[in-house]
DRENTORKOL-3810 file (N, C-alpha, C; in nm, 4 decimals):
REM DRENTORKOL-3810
@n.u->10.5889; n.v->4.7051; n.w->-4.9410; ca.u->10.5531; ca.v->4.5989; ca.w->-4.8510; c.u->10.6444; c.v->4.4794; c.w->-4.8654
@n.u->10.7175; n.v->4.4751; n.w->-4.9979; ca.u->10.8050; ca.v->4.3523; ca.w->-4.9951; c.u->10.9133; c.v->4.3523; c.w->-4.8908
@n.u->10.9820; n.v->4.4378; n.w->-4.8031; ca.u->11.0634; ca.v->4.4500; ca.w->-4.7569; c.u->11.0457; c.v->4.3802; c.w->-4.5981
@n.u->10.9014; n.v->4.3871; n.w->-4.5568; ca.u->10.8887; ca.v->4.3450; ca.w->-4.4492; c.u->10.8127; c.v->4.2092; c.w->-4.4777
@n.u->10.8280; n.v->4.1398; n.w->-4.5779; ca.u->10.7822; ca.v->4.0094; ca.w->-4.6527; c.u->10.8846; c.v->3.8844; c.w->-4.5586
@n.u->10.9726; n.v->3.8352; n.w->-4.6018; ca.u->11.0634; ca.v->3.7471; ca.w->-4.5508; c.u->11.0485; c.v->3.7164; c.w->-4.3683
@n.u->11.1229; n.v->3.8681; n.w->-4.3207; ca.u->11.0776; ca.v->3.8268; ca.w->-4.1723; c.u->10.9414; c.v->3.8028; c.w->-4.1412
@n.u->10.8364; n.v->3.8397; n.w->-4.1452; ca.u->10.7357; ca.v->3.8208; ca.w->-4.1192; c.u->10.7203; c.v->3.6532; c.w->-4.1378
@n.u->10.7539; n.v->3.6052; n.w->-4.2822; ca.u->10.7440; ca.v->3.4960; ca.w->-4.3645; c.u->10.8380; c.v->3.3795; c.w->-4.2335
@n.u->10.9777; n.v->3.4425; n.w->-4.2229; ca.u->11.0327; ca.v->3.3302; ca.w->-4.1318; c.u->10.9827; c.v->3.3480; c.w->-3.9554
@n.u->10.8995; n.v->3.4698; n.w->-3.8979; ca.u->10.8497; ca.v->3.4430; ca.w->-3.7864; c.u->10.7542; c.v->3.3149; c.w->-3.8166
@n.u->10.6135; n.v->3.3666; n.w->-3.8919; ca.u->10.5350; ca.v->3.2427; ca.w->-3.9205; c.u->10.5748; c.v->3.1107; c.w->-3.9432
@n.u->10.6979; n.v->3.1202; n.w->-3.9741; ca.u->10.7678; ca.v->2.9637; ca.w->-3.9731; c.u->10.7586; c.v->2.9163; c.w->-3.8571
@n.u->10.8540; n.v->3.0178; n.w->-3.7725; ca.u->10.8584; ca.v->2.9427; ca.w->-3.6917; c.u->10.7870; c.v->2.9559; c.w->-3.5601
@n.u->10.6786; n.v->3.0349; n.w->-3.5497; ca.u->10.5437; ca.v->3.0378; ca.w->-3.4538; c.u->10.4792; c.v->2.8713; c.w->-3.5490
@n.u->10.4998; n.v->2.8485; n.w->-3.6377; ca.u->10.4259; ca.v->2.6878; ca.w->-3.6795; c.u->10.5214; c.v->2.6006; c.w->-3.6147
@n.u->10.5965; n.v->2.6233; n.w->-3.6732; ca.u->10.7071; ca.v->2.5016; ca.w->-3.5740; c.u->10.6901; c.v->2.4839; c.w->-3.4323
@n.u->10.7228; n.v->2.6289; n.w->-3.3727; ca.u->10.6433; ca.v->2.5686; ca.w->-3.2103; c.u->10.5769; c.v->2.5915; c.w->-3.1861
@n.u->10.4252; n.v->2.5639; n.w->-3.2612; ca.u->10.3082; ca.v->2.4935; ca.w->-3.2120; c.u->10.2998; c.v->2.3677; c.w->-3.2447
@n.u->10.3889; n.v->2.3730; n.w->-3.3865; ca.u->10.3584; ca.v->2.1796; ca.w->-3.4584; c.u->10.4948; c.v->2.0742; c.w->-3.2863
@n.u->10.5451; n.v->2.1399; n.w->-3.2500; ca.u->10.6209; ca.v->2.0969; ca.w->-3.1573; c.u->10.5630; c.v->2.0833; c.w->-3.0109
@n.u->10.4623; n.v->2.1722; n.w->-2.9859; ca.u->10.3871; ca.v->2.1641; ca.w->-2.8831; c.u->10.2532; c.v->2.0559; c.w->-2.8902
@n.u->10.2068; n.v->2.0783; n.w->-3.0216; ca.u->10.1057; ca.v->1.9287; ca.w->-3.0490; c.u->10.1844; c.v->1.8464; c.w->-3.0494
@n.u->10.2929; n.v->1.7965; n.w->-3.0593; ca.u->10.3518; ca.v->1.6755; ca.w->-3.0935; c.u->10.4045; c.v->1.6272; c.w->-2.8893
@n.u->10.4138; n.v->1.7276; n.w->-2.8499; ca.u->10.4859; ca.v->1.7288; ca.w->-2.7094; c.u->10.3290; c.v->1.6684; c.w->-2.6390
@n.u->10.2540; n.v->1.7435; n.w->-2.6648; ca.u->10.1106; ca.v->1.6880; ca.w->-2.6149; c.u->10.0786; c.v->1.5568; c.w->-2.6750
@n.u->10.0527; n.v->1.5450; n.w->-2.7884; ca.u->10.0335; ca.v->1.3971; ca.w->-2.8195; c.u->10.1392; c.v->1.2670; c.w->-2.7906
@n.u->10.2745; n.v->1.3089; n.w->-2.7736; ca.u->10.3087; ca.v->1.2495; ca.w->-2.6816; c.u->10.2295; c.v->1.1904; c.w->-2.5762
@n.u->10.2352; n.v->1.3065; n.w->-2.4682; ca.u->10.2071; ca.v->1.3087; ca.w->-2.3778; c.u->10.0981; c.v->1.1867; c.w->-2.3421
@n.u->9.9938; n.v->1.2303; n.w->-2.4743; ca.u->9.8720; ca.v->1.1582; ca.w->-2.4725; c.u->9.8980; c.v->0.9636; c.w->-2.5069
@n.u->9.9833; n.v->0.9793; n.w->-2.5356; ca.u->9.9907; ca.v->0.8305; ca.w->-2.6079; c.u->10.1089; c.v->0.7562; c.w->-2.4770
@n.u->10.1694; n.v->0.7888; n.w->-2.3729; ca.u->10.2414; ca.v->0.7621; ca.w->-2.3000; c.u->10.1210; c.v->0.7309; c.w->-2.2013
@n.u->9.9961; n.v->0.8400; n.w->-2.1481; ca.u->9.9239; ca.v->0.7769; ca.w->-2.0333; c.u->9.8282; c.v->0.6749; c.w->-2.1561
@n.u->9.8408; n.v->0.6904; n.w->-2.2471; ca.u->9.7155; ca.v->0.5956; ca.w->-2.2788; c.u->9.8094; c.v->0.4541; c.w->-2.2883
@n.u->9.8930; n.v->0.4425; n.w->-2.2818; ca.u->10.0091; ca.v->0.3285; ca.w->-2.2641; c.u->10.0113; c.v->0.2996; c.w->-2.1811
@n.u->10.0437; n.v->0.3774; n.w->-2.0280; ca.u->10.0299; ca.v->0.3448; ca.w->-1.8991; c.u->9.8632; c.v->0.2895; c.w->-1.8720
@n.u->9.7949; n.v->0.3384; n.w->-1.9043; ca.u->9.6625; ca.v->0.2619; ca.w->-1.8890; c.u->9.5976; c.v->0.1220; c.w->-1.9634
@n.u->9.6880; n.v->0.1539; n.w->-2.0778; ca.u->9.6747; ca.v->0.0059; ca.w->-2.0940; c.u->9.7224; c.v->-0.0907; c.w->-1.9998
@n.u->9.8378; n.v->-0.0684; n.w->-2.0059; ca.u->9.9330; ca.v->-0.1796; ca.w->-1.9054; c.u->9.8671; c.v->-0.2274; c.w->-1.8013
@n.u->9.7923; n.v->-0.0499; n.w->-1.7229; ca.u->9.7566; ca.v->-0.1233; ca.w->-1.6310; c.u->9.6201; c.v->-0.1941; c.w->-1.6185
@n.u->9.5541; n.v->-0.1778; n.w->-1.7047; ca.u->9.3991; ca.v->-0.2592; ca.w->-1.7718; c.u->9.4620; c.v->-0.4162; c.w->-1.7717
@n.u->9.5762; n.v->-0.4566; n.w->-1.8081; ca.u->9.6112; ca.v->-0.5640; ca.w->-1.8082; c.u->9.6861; c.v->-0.6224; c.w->-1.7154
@n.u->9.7036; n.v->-0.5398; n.w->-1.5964; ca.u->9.7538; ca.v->-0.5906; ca.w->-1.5021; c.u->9.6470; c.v->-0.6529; c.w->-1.4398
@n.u->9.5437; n.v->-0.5276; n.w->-1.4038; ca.u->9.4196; ca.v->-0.5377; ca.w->-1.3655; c.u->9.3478; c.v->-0.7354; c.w->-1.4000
@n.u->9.3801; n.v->-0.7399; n.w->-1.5729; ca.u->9.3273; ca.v->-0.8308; ca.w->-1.5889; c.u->9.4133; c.v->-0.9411; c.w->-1.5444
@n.u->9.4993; n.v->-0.9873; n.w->-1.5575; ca.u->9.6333; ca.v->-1.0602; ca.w->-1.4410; c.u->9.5560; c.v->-1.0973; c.w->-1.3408
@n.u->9.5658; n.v->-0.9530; n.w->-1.2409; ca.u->9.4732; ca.v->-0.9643; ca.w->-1.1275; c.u->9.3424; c.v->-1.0740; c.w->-1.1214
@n.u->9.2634; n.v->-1.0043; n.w->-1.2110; ca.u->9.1317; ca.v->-1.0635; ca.w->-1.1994; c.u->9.1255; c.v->-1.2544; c.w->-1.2073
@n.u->9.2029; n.v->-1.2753; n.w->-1.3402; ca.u->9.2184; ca.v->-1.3959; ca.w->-1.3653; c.u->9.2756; c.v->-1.4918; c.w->-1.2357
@n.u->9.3924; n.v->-1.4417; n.w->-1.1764; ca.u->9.4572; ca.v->-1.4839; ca.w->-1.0391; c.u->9.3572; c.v->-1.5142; c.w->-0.9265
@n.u->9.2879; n.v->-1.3976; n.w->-0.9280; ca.u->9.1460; ca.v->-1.4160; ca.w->-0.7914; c.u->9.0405; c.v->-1.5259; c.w->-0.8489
@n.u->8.9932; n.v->-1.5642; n.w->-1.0161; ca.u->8.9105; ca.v->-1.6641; ca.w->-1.0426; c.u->8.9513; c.v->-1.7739; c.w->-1.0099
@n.u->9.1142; n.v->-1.7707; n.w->-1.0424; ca.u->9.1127; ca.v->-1.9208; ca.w->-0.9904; c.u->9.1799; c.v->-1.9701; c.w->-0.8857
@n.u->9.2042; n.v->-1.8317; n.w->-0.8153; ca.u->9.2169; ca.v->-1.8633; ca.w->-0.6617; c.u->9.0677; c.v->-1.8735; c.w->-0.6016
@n.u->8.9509; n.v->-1.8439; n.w->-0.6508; ca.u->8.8231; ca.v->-1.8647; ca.w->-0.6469; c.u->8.7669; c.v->-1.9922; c.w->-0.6444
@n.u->8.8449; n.v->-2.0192; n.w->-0.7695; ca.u->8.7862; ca.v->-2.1869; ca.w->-0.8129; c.u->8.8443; c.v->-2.2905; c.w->-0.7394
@n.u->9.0051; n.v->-2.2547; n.w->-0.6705; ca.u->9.0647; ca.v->-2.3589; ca.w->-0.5531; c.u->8.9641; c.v->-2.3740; c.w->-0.4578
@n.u->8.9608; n.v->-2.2499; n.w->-0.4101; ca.u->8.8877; ca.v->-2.2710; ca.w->-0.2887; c.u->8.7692; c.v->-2.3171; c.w->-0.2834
@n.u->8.6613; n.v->-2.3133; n.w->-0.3712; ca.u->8.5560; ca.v->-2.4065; ca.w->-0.3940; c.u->8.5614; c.v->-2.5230; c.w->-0.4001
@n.u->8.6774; n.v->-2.5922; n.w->-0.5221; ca.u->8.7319; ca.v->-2.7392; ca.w->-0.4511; c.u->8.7643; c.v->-2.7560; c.w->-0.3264
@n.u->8.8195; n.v->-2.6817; n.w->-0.2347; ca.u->8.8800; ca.v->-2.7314; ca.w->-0.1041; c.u->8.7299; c.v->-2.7375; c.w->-0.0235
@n.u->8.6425; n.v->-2.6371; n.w->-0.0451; ca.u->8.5416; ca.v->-2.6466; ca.w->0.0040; c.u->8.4705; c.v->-2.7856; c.w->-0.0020
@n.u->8.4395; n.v->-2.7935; n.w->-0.1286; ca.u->8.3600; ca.v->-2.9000; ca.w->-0.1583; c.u->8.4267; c.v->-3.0571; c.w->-0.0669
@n.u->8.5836; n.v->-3.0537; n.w->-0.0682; ca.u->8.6460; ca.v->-3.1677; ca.w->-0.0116; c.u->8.6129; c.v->-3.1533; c.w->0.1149
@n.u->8.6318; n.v->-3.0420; n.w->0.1726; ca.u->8.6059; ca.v->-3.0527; ca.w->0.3186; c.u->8.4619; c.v->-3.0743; c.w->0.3663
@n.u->8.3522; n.v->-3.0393; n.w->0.2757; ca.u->8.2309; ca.v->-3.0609; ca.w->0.2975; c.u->8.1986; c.v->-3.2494; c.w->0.2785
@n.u->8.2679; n.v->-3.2887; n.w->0.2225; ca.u->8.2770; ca.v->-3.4562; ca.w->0.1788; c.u->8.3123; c.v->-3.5507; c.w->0.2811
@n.u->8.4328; n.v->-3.4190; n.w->0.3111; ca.u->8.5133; ca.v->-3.5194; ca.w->0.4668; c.u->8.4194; c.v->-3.4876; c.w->0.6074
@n.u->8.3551; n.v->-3.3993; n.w->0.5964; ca.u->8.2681; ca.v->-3.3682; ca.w->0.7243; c.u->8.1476; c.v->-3.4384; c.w->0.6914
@n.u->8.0973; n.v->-3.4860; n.w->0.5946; ca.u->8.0214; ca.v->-3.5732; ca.w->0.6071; c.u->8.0467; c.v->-3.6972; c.w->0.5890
@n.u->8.1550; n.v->-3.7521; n.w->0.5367; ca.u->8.1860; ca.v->-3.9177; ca.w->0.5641; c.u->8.2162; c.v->-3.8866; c.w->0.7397
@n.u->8.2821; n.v->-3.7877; n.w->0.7808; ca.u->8.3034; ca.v->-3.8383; ca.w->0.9534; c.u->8.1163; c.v->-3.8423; c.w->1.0319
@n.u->8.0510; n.v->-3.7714; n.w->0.9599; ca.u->7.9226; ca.v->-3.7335; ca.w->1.0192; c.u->7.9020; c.v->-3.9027; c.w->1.0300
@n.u->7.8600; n.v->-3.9384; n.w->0.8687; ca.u->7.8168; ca.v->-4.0789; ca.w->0.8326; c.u->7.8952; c.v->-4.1998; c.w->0.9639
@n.u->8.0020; n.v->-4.2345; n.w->0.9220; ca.u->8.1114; ca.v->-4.2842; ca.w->1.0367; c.u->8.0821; c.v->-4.2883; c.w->1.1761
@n.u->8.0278; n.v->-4.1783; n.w->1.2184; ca.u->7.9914; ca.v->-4.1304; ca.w->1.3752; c.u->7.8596; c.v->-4.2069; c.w->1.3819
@n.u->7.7555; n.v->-4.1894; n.w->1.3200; ca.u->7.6352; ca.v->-4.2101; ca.w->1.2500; c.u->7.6063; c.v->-4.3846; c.w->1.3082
@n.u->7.6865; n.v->-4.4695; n.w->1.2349; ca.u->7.7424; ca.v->-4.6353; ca.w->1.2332; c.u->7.8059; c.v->-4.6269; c.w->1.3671
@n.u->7.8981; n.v->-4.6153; n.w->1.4172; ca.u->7.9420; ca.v->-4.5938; ca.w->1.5757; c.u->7.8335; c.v->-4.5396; c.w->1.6629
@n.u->7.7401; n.v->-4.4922; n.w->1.6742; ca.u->7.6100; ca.v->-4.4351; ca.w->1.7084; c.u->7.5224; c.v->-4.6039; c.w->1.7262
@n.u->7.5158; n.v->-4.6154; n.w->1.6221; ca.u->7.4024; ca.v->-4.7133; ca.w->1.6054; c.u->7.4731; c.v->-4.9076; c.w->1.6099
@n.u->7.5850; n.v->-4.8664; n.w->1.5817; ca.u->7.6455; ca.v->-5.0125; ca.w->1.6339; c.u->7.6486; c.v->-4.9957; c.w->1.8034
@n.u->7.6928; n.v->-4.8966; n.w->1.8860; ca.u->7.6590; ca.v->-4.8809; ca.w->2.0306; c.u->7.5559; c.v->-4.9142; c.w->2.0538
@n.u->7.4077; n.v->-4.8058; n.w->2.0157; ca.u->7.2931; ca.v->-4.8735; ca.w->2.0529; c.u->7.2469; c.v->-5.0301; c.w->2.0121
@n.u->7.2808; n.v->-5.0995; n.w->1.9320; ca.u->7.2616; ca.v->-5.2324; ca.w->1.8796; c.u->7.3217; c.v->-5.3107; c.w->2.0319
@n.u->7.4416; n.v->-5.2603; n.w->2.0489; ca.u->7.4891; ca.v->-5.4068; ca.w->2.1800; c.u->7.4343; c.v->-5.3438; c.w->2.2946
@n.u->7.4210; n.v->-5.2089; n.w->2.3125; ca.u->7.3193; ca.v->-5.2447; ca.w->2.4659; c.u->7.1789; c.v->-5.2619; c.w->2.4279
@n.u->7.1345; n.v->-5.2667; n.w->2.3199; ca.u->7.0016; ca.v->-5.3279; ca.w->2.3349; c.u->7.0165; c.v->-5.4828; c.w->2.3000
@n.u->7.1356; n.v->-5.5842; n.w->2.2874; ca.u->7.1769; ca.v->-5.6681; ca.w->2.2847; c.u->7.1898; c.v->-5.6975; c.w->2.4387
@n.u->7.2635; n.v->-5.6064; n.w->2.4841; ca.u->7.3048; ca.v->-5.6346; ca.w->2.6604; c.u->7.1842; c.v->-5.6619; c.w->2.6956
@n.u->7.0694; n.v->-5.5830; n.w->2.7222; ca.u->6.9815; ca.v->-5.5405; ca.w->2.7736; c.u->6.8618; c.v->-5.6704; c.w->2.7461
@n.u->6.8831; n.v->-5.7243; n.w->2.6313; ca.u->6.8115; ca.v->-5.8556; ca.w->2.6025; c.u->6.8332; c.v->-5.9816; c.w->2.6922
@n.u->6.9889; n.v->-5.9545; n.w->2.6527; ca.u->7.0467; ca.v->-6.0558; ca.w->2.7506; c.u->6.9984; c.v->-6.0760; c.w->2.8953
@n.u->7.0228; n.v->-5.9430; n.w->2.9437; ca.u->7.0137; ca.v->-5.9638; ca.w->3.1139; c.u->6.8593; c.v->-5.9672; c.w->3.1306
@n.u->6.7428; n.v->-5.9152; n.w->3.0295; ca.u->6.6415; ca.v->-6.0147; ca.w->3.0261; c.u->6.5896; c.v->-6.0994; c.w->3.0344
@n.u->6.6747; n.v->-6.1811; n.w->2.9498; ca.u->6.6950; ca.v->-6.3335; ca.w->2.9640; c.u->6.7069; c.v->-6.3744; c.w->3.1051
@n.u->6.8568; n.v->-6.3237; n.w->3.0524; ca.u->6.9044; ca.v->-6.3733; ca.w->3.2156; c.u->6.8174; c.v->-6.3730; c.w->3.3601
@n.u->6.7381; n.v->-6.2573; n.w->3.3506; ca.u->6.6041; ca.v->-6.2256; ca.w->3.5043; c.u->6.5219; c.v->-6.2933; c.w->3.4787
@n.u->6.4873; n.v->-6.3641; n.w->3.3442; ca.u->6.3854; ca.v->-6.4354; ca.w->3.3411; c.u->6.4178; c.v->-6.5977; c.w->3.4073
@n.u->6.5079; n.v->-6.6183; n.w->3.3378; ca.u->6.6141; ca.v->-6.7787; ca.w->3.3768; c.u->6.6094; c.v->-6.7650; c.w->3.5653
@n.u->6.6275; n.v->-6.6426; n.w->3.5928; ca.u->6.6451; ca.v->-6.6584; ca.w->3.7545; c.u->6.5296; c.v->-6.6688; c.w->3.8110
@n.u->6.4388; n.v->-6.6063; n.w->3.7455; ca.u->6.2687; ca.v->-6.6013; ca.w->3.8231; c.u->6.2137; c.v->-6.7311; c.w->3.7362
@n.u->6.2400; n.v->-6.7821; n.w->3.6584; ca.u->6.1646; ca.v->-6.9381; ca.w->3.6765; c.u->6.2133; c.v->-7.0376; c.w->3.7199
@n.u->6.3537; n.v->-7.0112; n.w->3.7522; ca.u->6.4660; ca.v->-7.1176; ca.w->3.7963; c.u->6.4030; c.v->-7.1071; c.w->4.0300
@n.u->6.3736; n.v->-6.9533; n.w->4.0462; ca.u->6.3506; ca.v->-6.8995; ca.w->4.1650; c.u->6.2303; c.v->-7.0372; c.w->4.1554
@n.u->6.1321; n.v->-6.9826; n.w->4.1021; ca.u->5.9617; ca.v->-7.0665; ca.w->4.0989; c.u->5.9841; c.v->-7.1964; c.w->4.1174
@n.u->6.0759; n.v->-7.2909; n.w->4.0194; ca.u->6.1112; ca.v->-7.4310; ca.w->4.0013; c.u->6.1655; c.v->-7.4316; c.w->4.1456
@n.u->6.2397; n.v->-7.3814; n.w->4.2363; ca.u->6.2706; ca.v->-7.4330; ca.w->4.3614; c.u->6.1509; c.v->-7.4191; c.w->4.4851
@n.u->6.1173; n.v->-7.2880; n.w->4.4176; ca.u->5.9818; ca.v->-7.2903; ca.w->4.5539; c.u->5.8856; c.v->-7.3916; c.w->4.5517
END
């Protein structure tokens, strides 16, 4: 049996070798997508962070524009009520005024 010892001995070598070469080709393999998935977990997070505080702009702009639509509301509001103030000013007046004519009318009759 010694005679067929050696070859046998250097096949098993090297049936280990390429399998220890085929795990190694696979774990490769494995550690390249788990690399690519990191990366992109952190792109992802890039992403995410970019949209919060493109999130958080726009809530300020909101909030400003909600400030400015109500100082113009308010504004309109005072222009509203300074109008009604002089025609109910007018309106006193020419009161007056019909009254001044109808007792001024009476004093001549």
């Amino acid at each position: 049996g010694r005679a067929g010892g050696p070859p046998r001995l250097r096949a098993d070598l090297r049936d280990a070798e390429e399998s220890g070469e085929r795990k190694a080709a696979k774990l490769c393999a494995h550690l390249r997508q788990a690399a690519d998935q990191a990366s992109e977990v952190e792109r992802l997070r890039e992403d995410l962070k970019e949209a919060l505080s493109q999130a958080t702009r726009l809530r300020e702009d909101l909030k400003e524009a909600q400030a400015s639509v109500a100082e113009r509301d308010l504004k309109e509001a005072h222009a509203q009520v300074a109008v009604a103030a002089s025609q109910e000013q007018d309106e006193r007046a020419s009161i007056v005024e019909r009254a001044q004519l109808v007792a001024l009318a009476k004093r001549e009759a």
